[in-house]
NURO-290033 format. One record per residue (C-alpha): x, y, z; residue in one letter. Coordinates in steps of 0.001 Angstrom, whole numbers, padded with zeros to 6 digits, always signed. Example, Ala and Ser with C-alpha at 12.3 -4.5 7.8 and 13.67 -1.06 7.14 Angstrom:
% NURO-290033
+012300-004500+007800A+013670-001060+007140S
This chain:
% NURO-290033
-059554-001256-022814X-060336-002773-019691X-059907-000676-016096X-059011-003867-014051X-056616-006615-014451X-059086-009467-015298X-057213-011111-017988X-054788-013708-017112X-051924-015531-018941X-050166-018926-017812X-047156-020446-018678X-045578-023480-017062X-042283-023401-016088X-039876-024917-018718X-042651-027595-018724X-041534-030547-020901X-038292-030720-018934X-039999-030005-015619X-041939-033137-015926X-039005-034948-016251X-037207-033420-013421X-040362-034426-011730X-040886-038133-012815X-037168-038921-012507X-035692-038124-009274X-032158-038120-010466X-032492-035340-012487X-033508-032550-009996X-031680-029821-010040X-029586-031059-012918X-030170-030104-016756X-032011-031645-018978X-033042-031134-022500X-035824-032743-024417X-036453-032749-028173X-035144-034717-031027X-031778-036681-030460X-030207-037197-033787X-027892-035179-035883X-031051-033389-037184X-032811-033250-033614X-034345-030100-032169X-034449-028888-028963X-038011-028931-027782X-037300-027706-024107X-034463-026778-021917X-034615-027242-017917X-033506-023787-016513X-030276-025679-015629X-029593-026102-019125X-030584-022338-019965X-027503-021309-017475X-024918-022691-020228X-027290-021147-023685X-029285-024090-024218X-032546-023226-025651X-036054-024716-027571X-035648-024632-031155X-031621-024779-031350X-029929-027650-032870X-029433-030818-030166X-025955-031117-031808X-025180-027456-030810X-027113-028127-026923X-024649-031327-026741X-021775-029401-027322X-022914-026207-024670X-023955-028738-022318X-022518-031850-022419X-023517-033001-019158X-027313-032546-019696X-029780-035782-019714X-030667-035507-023334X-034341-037454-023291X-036761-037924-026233X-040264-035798-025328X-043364-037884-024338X-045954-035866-025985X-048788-038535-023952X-047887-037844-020796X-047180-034349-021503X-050812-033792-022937X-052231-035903-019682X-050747-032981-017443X-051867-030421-019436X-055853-031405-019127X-055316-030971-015433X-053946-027456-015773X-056527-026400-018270X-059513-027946-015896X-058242-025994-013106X-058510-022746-015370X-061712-023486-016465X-062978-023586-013037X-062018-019790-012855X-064174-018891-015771X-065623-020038-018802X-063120-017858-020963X-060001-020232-021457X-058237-019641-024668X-055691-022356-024576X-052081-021453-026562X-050055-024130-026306X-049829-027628-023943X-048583-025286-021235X-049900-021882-021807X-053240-019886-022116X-055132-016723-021033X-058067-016686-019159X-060848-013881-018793X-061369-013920-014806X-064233-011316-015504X-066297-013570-017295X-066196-015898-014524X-067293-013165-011627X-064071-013017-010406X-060978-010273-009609X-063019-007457-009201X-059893-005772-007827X-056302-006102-007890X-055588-007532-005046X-058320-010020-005623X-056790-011247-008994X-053797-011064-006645X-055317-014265-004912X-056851-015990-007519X-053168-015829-009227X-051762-017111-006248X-054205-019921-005561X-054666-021205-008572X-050139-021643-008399X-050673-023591-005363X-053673-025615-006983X-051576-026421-010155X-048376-027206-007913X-050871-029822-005690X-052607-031867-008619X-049225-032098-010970X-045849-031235-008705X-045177-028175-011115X-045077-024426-011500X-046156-022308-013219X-046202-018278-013730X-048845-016310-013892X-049457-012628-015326X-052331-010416-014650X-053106-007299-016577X-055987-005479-018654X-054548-007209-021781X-053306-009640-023431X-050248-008521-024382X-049482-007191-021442X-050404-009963-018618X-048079-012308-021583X-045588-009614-020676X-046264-010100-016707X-046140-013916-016943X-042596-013807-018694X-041263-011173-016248X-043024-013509-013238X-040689-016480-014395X-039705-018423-012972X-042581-020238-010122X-043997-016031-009854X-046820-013738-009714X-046757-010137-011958X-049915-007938-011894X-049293-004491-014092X-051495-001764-012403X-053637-000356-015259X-052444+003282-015866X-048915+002024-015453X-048468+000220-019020X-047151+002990-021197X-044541+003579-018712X-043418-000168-018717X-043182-000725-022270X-041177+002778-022898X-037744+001078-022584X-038642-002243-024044X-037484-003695-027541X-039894-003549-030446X-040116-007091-030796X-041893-007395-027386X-044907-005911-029369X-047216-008681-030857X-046634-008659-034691X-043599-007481-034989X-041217-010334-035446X-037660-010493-037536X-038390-008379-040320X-040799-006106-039044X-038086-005492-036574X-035740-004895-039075X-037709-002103-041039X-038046-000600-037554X-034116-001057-036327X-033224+001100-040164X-035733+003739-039414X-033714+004326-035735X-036798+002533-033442X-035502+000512-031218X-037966+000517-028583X-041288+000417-027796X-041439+004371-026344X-039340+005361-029465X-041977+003695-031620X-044925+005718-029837X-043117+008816-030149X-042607+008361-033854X-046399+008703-034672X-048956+006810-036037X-048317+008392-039617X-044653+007367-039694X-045846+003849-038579X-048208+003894-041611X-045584+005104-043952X-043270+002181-042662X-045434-000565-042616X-048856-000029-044228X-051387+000626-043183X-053153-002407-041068X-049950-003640-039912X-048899+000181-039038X-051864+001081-036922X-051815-002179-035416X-048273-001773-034261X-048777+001585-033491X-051707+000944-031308X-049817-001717-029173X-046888+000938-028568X-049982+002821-026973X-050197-000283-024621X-053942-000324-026805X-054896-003794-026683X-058643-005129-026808X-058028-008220-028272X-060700-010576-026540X-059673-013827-024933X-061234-016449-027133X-062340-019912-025843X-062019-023103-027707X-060180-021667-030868X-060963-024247-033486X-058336-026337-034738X-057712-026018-038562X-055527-029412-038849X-053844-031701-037806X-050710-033663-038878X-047119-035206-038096X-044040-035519-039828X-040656-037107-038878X-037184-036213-039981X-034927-038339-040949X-031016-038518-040078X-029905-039484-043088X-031754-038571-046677X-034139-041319-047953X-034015-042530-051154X-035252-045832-051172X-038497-045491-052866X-039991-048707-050515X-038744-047158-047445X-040993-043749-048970X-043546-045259-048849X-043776-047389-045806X-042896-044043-043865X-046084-041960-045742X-048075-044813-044514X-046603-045234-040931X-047114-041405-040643X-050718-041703-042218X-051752-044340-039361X-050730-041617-036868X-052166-038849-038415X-055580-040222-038160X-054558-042024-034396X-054147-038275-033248X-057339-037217-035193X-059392-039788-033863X-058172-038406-030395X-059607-034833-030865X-062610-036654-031806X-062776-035153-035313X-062814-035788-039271X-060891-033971-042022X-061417-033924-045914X-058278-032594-047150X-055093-035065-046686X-052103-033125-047142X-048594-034985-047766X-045454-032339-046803X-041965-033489-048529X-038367-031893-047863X-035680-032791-050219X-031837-033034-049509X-031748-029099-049919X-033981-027988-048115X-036982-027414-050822X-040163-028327-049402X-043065-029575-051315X-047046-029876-050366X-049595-032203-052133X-053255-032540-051147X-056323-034447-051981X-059604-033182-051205X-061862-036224-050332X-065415-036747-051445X-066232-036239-047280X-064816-036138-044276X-063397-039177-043159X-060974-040743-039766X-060640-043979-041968X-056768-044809-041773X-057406-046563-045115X-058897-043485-046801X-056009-041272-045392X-053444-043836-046449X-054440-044543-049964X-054742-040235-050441X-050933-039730-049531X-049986-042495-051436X-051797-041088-054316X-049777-037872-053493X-046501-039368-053160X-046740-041170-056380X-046631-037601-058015X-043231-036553-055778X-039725-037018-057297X-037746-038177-054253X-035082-039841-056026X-032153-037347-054721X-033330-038075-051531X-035690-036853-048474X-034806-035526-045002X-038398-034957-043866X-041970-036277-044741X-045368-035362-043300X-048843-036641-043602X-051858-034117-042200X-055762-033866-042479X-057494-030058-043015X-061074-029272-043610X-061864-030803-039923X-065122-031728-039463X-066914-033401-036062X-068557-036213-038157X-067669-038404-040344X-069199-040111-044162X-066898-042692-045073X-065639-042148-049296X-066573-045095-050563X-065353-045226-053631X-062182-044531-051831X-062565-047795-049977X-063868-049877-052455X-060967-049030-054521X-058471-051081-052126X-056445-049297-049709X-052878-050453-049583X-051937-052351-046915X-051234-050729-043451X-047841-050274-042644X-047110-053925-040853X-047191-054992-044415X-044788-052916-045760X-041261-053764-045754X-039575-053478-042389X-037823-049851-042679X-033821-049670-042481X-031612-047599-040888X-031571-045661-037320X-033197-042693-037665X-034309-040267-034553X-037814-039026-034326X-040293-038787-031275X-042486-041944-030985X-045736-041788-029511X-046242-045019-028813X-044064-045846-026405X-040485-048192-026756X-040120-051188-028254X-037366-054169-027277X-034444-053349-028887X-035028-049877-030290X-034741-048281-026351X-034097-044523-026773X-033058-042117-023405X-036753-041030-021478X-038601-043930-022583X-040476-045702-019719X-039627-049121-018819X-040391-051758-016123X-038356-054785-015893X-039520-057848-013858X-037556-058092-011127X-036462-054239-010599X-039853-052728-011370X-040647-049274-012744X-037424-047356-014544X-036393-045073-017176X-034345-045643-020201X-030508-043713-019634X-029451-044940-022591X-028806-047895-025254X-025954-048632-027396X-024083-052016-028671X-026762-054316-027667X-027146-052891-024175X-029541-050500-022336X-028937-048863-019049X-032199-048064-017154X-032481-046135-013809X-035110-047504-011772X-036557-044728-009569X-040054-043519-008990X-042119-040149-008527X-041667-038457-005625X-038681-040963-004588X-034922-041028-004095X-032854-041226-007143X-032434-044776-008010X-029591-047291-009337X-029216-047620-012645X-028735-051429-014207X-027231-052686-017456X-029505-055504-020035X-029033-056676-023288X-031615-054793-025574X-033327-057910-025920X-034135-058985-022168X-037431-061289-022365X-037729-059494-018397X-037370-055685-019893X-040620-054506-021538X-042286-050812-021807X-044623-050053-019624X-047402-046813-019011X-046115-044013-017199X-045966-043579-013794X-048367-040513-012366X-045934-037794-011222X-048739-037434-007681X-050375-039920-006350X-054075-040201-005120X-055163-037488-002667X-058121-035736-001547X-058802-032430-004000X-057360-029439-002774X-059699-026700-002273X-060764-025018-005110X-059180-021806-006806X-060790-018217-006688X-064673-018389-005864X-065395-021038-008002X-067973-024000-006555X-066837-026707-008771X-064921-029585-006859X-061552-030075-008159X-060197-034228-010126X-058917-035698-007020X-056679-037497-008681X-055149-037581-012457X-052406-039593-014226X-049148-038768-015828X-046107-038683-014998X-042790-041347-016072X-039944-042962-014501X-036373-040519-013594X-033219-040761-015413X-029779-039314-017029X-028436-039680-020433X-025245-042480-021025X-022115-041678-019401X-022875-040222-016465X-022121-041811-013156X-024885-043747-011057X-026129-041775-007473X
C-alpha cells in the first residue's frame, strides 16, 4: 500500500447530460435525460435536475417520463460525446503516463509515475488545476478523488460530487469505511451482498470485525480474502494504462418484436456496417463475428464465426452474421439484435475465400425497413426521421437543435454554445431548407490554458464538440 495519495480517480459530472446543458442554452439549470426514447428506451444519463425527482441511468425512460415529465428527453450523441472525452483524457495524460481510462468520462491516474504529488497538499493542487483545466478546454466539471488506492480515491471522487475535490489522508481509511455499506467494497455486488446481509454484515467495519476465516467460510476462498482485504482498506491494485479492448459491437432494440424475416436481415446487416465503422475507428481488426439475438421473452441467444484472419472488411463481417442468423429461429419475434467483432487484432489479412464467395449486398440494397423503432443513431438525422437532440441547421435560421417531431412537423430551437436560449420554429419534416449538420464545439478557439501540475507539455488550444440547445415537445418557448 502506498503512504501518499498519488492515485487519482475522475468522473465528470452527470456528463452526457452536462454536455447538453452546455450545447443548448435553454436547458441550463433545467433537467434533462438522455438515453433511448421508446417504450423500450433506457436511461443513459440524468442531469442532477432530473436526479432531484428519482430519475436515474439505467431505469426505464417510460418510468423517467412519468417521475419527470417536464425533463428534455434527448437521444445521446455518442460522437460528440467521445470528441470531449479525448480532451479530458489528454489533459490526464499530461499528469503522468499512468492513465487507465474506465469509461468516456471516468479514469484513474497514477500521479507518482508522472513525478508528481509528492505530498498531500501537492496532489491537493494538481486536483484542483487540472478541474480548472478540464472546465477551460470543454465548459464542464468534473470531480476528482485522491487517495493511496483505487478504491478509495473512487470513493473520494463520488463523495467530491458534484464540481469537488476529496483527498482521504492515508491512515484515515479504516475509519471511513467502518460505517459504510458492503456494497461500497469492489466485488461485492447484489448477491454477494445478499450472502453478507443473511450472515448480519451490513457494513464495511462489521465485515472487518467478522474475520478473514468467516469471510472464507462465506464466500470462498479468493473471493473471501479479496473482500476481506478491501474491508482492511488493503488495496494494491495498480493503475493500468491502455487496458486492451477485447471487442467491440452494437446492437439496437426494437419497440415492437420483429418478425419479418427481410426486416432480420436488413437490420444484422445495417448493424454489421456499424460494427466494423466503429472498429475501423479504434484502428483495429477482429476474427471472431459474434451475432447477439433476444426473443419476445427475453431469451438471449449468441452465434459466432471464427474467420480464417482478422479482417475490418464490412463484407466479410456482413456475410459471417448472415451466416449466423440463418441458423436463428426468429419467427416468434425479436426485441433486440447485435452484431460484434472479438479476437481484435491491429492488422488486418483479408479472408478471401470469404470474399470471393459474394458478400450480400450492403444494407442500401436491402429492403427499406418498416416501422418506427427508437435506437441511438450515430450518424446523425436524416429529413424526416428528426428525433429530440439531433443537430440541425436550417438555411435561413442557422445552427439549432431538434425539440421534437411529430405529424409531419419538427420544432427546432435555434440557439448556440455559450449563447442565450433561443426561439424555437415549427417545419414540415420535409423542408428542402432543414438539413443535419456537424455539431457545434461547446468552446470556441482560445489560447491553451496553462498546463496542469508540473507537466511541460503545452496543452490543444482548441478542440471540437459540442451541439446545438434544446427542450423536448410541449414545453413553452423562452
Amino acid at each position: 500500500m502506498r503512504v501518499r495519495p498519488t492515485i487519482l480517480h475522475l468522473d465528470m459530472d452527470a456528463f452526457y447530460a452536462s454536455v447538453e446543458q452546455a450545447a443548448k442554452p435553454s436547458l441550463r439549470g433545467k433537467p434533462v435525460v438522455v438515453g433511448g426514447l421508446g417504450p423500450r428506451g433506457v436511461v443513459a444519463t440524468a442531469s442532477y435536475e432530473a436526479r432531484r425527482f428519482g430519475v436515474h441511468s439505467a431505469m426505464p425512460t417510460a418510468q423517467a417520463r412519468r417521475l419527470c415529465p417536464h425533463a428534455a428527453f434527448l437521444v445521446p450523441r455518442f460522437g460528440v460525446y467521445r470528441e470531449i472525452s479525448e480532451t479530458v483524457m489528454r489533459l490526464l495524460g499530461e499528469l503522468s503516463p499512468l492513465v487507465e481510462p474506465l469509461s468516456l468520462d471516468e479514469a484513474f491516474v497514477d500521479l507518482a509515475a508522472g513525478g508528481a504529488a509528492a505530498t498531500a497538499e501537492e496532489a491537493r493542487r494538481v486536483g484542483r488545476e487540472l478541474r480548472a483545466a478540464i472546465r477551460a478546454a470543454t465548459g464542464l466539471t468534473g470531480s476528482v478523488g485522491l487517495a493511496a488506492s483505487k478504491m478509495l480515491a473512487k470513493i473520494a471522487s463520488e463523495r467530491a460530487k458534484p464540481d469537488g475535490l476529496v483527498l482521504i489522508e492515508p491512515g484515515t481509511e479504516r475509519e471511513l469505511l467502518a460505517p459504510l455499506p458492503v456494497r461500497t467494497l469492489p466485488g461485492v455486488g447484489p448477491a454477494t451482498a445478499e450472502t453478507l446481509r443473511k450472515a448480519g454484515l451490513h457494513t464495511v467495519g462489521e465485515v472487518a470485525r467478522a474475520g478473514e476465516a468467516e469471510m472464507l467460510r462465506l464466500l470462498g476462498k479468493a473471493h473471501g480474502h479479496g473482500v476481506y482485504a478491501m474491508a482492511l482498506a488493503v488495496d494494491e491494485r495498480e493503475v493500468v494504462a491502455d487496458r486492451d479492448t477485447k471487442s467491440i459491437s452494437v446492437e439496437d432494440t426494437f419497440d415492437t418484436d420483429v418478425t419479418d424475416r427481410a426486416r432480420i436481415r436488413f437490420e444484422v446487416a445495417r448493424l454489421a456496417e456499424r460494427c466494423v465503422a466503429r472498429l475501423r475507428e479504434a484502428g483495429r481488426s477482429g476474427r471472431t463475428v459474434v451475432l447477439k439475438v433476444r426473443r419476445y421473452d427475453f431469451a438471449t441467444l449468441t452465434r459466432s464465426d471464427t474467420l480464417r484472419a482478422p479482417t475490418d472488411d464490412p463484407a466479410v463481417v456482413r456475410e459471417a452474421a448472415a451466416r449466423l442468423l440463418e441458423g436463428v429461429d426468429t419467427t416468434a419475434g425479436v426485441r433486440l439484435l447485435g452484431v460484434g467483432v472479438s479476437g481484435l487484432a491491429d492488422f488486418t489479412q483479408e479472408d478471401l475465400f470469404a470474399q470471393a464467395a459474394g458478400a450480400p449486398a450492403g444494407p442500401e440494397a436491402a429492403p427499406a425497413a418498416q416501422g418506427a423503432e427508437s435506437r441511438t443513431r450515430e450518424d446523425g438525422p436524416r429529413p424526416g426521421s428528426w428525433l429530440p437532440g439531433h443537430d440541425v441547421s436550417h438555411a435561413r435560421y442557422g445552427p439549432g437543435w431538434v425539440q421534437g417531431s411529430g405529424v409531419g412537423r419538427v420544432t427546432v430551437r435555434f440557439e448556440r454554445p455559450g449563447g442565450e436560449p433561443g426561439r424555437a420554429r415549427t417545419f414540415r419534416v420535409d423542408d428542402p431548407e432543414l438539413t443535419g449538420s456537424a455539431p457545434l464545439p461547446l468552446v470556441p478557439d482560445q489560447p491553451s490554458p496553462s498546463p496542469p501540475a508540473s507537466s511541460g507539455a503545452s496543452r490543444p488550444k482548441s478542440w471540437s464538440a459540442g451541439g446545438s440547445p434544446g427542450r423536448p415537445p410541449g414545453t413553452s418557448s423562452p
